[in-house]
LOTORNU-812563 format. One record per residue (C-alpha): residue in three letters; x, y, z. Coordinates in steps of 0.5 Angstrom, whole numbers, plus 500, padded with zeros to 3 digits. Example, Ala and Ser with C-alpha at 12.3 -4.5 7.8 and 13.67 -1.06 7.14 Angstrom:
REM residues 2
ala525491516ser527498514
REM end
This chain:
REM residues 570
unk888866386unk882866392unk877870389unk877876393unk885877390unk881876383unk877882384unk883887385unk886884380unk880886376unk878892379unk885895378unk887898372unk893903373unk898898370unk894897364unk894901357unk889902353unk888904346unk883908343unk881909335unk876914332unk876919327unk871924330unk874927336unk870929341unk867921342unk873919341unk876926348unk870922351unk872915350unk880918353unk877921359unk872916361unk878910362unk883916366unk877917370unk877909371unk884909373unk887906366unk894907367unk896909359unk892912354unk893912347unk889914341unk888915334unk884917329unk886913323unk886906324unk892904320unk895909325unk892904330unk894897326unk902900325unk901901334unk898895335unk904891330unk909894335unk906894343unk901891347unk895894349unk890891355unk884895352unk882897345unk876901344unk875901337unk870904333unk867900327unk866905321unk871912320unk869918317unk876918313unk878912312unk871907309unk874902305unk877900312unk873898318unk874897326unk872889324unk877889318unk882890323unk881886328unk880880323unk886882320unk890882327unk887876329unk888872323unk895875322unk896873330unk898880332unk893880338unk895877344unk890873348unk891878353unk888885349unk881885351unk878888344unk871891344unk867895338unk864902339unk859904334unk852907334unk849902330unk844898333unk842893328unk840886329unk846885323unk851889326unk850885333unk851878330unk856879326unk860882332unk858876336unk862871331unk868875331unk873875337unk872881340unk870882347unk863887348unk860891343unk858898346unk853902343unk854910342unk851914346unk852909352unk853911360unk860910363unk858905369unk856901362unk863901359unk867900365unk862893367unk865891360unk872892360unk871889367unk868883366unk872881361unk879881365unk874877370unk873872364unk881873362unk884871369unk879866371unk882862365unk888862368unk888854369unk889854360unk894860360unk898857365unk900851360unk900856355unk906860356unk910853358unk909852351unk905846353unk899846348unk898839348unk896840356unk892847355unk888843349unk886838355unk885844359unk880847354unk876840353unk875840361unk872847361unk867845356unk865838357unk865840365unk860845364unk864850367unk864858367unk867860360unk866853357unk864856350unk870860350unk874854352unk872850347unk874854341unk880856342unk882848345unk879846338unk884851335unk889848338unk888842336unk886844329unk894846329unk897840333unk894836327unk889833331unk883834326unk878829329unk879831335unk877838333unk872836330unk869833335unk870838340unk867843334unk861838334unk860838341unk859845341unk853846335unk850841340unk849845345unk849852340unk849853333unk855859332unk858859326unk864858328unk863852329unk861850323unk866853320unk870849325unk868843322unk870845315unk877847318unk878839321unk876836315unk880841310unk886840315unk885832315unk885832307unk878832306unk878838302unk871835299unk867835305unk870842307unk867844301unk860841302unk861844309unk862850306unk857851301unk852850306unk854855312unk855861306unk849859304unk846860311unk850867311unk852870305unk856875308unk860870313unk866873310unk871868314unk868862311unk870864304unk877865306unk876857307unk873856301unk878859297unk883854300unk879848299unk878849293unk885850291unk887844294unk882841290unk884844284unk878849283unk882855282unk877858278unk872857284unk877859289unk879867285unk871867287unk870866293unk877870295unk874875291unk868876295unk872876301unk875881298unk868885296unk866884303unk872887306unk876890301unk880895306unk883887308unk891887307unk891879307unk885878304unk886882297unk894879297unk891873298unk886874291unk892877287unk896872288unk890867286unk890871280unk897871278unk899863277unk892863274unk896868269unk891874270unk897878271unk892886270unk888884275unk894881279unk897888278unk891892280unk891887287unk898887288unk898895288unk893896292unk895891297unk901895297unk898901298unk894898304unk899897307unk906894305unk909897312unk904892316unk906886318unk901883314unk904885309unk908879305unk913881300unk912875296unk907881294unk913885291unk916879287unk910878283unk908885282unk915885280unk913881275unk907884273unk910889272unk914886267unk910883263unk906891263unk913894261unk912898267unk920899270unk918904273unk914899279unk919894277unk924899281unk920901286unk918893288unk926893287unk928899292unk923896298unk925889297unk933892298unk930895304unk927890307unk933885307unk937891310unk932891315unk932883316unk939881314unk939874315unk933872311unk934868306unk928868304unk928876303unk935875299unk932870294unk926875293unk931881291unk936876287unk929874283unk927882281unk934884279unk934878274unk927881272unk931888272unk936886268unk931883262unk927889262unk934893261unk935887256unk942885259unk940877257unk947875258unk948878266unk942875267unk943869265unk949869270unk945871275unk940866275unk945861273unk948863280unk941862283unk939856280unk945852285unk939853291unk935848288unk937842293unk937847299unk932845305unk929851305unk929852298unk921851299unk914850294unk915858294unk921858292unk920853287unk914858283unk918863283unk924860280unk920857275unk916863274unk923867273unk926861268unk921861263unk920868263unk928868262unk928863257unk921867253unk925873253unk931869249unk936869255unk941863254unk940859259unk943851256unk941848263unk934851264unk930845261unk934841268unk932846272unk925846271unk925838271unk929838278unk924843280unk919838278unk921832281unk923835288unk914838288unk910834284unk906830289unk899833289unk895835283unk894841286unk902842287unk903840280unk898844276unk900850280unk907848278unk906848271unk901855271unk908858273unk912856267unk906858262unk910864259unk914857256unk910852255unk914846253unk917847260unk909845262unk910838259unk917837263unk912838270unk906833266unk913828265unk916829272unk909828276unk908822272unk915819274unk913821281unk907817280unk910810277unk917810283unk911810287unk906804285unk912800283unk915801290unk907799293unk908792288unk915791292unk911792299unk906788295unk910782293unk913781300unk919786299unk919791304unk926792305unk927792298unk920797298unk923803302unk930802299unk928804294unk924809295unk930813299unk935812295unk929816289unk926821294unk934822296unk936823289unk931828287unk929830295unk921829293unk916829300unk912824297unk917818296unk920820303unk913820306unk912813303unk918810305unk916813313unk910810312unk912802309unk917802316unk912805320unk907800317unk913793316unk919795320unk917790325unk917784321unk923787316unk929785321unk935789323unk933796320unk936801325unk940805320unk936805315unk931807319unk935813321unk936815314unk929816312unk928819318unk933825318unk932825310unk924827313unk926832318unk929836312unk924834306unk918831309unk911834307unk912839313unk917842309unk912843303unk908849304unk903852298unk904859297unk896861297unk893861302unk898861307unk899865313unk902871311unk904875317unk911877317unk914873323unk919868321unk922863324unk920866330unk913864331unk911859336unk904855336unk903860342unk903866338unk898862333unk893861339unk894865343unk889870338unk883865339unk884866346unk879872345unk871872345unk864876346unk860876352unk855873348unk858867348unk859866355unk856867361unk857868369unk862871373unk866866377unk871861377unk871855373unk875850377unk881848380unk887846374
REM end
């Protein structure tokens, strides 16, 4: 696109649709007024902000003009929604984002320069000064045309390379660039590279998110100690830099801190307690680490927030179900009961919201005291324990449910199998295993059955090392199809993919062998395997593509970046 082709597209806003969120309505009349004068095409405007989040869900806008604090509404702010939107990828690379407020402390002005907006307007302001703002990121948007192209082709690994051009060339918009080109490294598996490009950029700049960068790689690259390190030191440089208590929290999960971990989820909570993520976030921690009142309270309130969101997991409902349980509360047992059939009538073919409706009426059914119909549904439940999908979430919640069964005396012979097929196919990791076993507390000798399973888990391995050792690959990684087909454990099958990676060349003929763990891999690999906190919680699916992931990254302040010109030819 020439450059006077790229003005008019800059200047022409009568395609766009702009969205405006403010509780007092006389500056918010001002804020609609200004932009039809400026030839916005739509204008569409709310005075609640979930009004605004439920719209932003469902419709593009191309402009949101959002003020930070409402008068009706305290506990949730301007900020909250956006990191909230961003963080559950709702918001397209496309949506320019700026924050409307009257406060001009140097805080609120840093703080908006970490987050992924595009201008912060200060109250009163002139109308010149807004439409510069609005078009100087358009201008910023189509000139980084060379990076979206590529992007919309699904082609992420060249719109990474894009990125680092922008960056290492020095062009227009390199800071920007580089960020999101991390994040997609940081989702293509490309931790080191990440980390390089993140460092590169505190070289020339020290922004936080950047170093939150860092800490993002090296958890990501399963060096969850040294995120930690780098985590500690960037909170204590900021201690209200609420996304670095988010990482924290996760690191010190994969680390098995979990006492560690509620904390930091409960200051990001603190810092952003209208945050529907962050506060499911924290009642799930809380739960599996048996805090089922706090959990309650958490889950309730994260429900409240907004269980009609897309934030919103229902994951939420399933163990709010159980805490209810334990309260003996049927009244709030139903109701999570009466939302899930809702959800699956919304959404017939989730298989995931099927199984989450089976597990609360079992849980009905024990709070009636009708031990022997549940027992006969979850016996019928217990046949999906060798599904694909039947993932480290469905796990949990089916040892959840086991134990509580076989605490409240239902008659369940096969039960102790159960647990040891759950067992056998998770038990990994350390962190796996001690989440796996706080699921089962309510019966705790199903706890020594999780401790004895993880032990198995480990000697198959190191025997299966001392066979590769000894000269014996062939026989090695045979052997470690034959245990991770017979109990589908990601552990044993990603060691058999290592051994041939490592060996095959020297082990001769081992083409069909080789496509057997291959496929058995692609079904139960540790890519199958997801941890259920800490997880992006945003209700997408199957459906959600790398590019909804990175495309919210694609958003940045004027602050970060100067200079109005194109950057380079692709």
């Amino acid at each position: 696109m020439s450059d006077a082709a790229a003005l008019l597209a800059v200047k022409d806003l009568s395609a766009c649709r702009a969205l405006v969120i403010d509780s007092e309505q006389t500056s918010r009349g001002v804020l609609i007024n200004q932009l039809r004068e400026f030839g916005v095409g739509e204008v569409a405007h709310f005075g609640r902000v979930r009004d605004a989040r439920k719209f932003l869900e469902t419709k593009k806008a191309d402009f949101v003009l959002c003020e930070q604090n409402f008068s009706d509404d305290s506990a949730y702010t301007g900020q909250d929604l956006l990191d909230d939107l961003r963080r559950a990828q709702l918001l397209p690379y496309s949506t320019v984002f700026i924050m409307v407020t009257g406060e001009a402390t140097y805080s609120k002005v840093a703080e908006a320069a970490e987050s992924s907006m595009d201008g912060y307007l200060l109250k009163p302001h002139k109308p010149s000064v807004l439409l510069e703002r609005l078009l100087q990121a358009r201008r910023r948007k189509i000139f980084l045309k060379p990076i979206f192209d590529p992007l919309d082709a699904e082609d992420y690994e060249r719109a990474a390379k894009v990125c680092e051009l922008f960056f290492y060339k020095k062009a227009a918009y390199g800071l920007f660039a580089a960020r999101m080109g991390a994040d997609l490294l940081l989702r293509l598996g490309h931790h080191e590279k990440a980390k390089q490009l993140f460092e590169a950029v505190l070289a020339e700049k020290p922004v936080s998110w950047a170093k939150l960068g860092v800490a993002r790689a090296q958890l990501d690259g399963g060096k969850a100690a040294q995120a930690i390190t780098t985590l500690d030191a960037l909170i204590a440089e900021d201690v209200k830099f609420v996304d670095a208590y988010d990482v924290l929290g996760r690191a010190q999960v994969e680390s098995g801190q979990y006492g560690l971990a509620i904390e930091a989820y409960q200051k990001a909570c603190e810092l952003t307690p209208g945050s529907i993520s962050r506060v499911q976030k924290h009642g799930i921690m809380v739960f599996y680490t048996g805090d089922y009142k706090t959990a309650h309270r958490a889950l309730a309130q994260c429900a409240i927030l907004g269980s009609d969101s897309k934030m919103f997991d229902y994951q939420s409902f399933v163990l709010l179900a159980f805490c209810s349980l334990h309260a003996k509360d049927r009244k709030v047992l139903t109701r999570c009961y009466d939302d899930l059939t809702k959800a699956v009538e919304n959404q017939p073919g989730s298989e995931r919201l099927q199984r989450f409706k089976k597990l609360v009426a079992v849980l009905q059914l024990l709070i009636s005291g009708r031990m022997d119909d549940a027992a006969g549904l979850l016996t019928g439940m217990a046949t999906e324990l060798r599904d694909p999908d039947f993932d480290f979430e469905a796990a949990c919640n089916m040892g959840l449910l086991i134990a509580q069964a076989v605490a409240a005396q239902v008659p369940l012979p096969n039960a102790e199998a159960w647990v040891n097929a759950i067992g056998m196919r998770y038990c990994r990791a350390r962190a796996l295993t001690d989440q796996l076993g706080n699921t089962v507390r309510q019966h705790p000798p199903f706890q020594e059955v999780i401790k004895a399973c993880n032990t198995e888990v480990n000697a198959l391995a190191t025997k299966s090392m001392s066979m590769s050792l000894a000269g014996n690959h062939h026989a090695a990684v045979e052997y470690l199809f034959a245990y991770g087909e017979q109990h589908l454990n990601a552990k044993l099958i990603e060691n058999a993919y290592m051994l041939l990676q490592r060996h095959g060349a020297a082990m001769g003929d081992v083409a069909v062998l080789g496509d057997k763990v291959a496929a058995l891999r692609q079904a139960f690999g540790v890519n199958q395997v997801r941890d259920v906190i800490g997880r992006n919680t945003v209700r997408r699916g199957s459906a959600a593509t790398l590019k909804a992931m990175v495309q919210t990254s694609a958003v940045v302040i004027a602050a970060d970046v100067d200079g109005a010109g194109p950057a380079f030819a692709d």
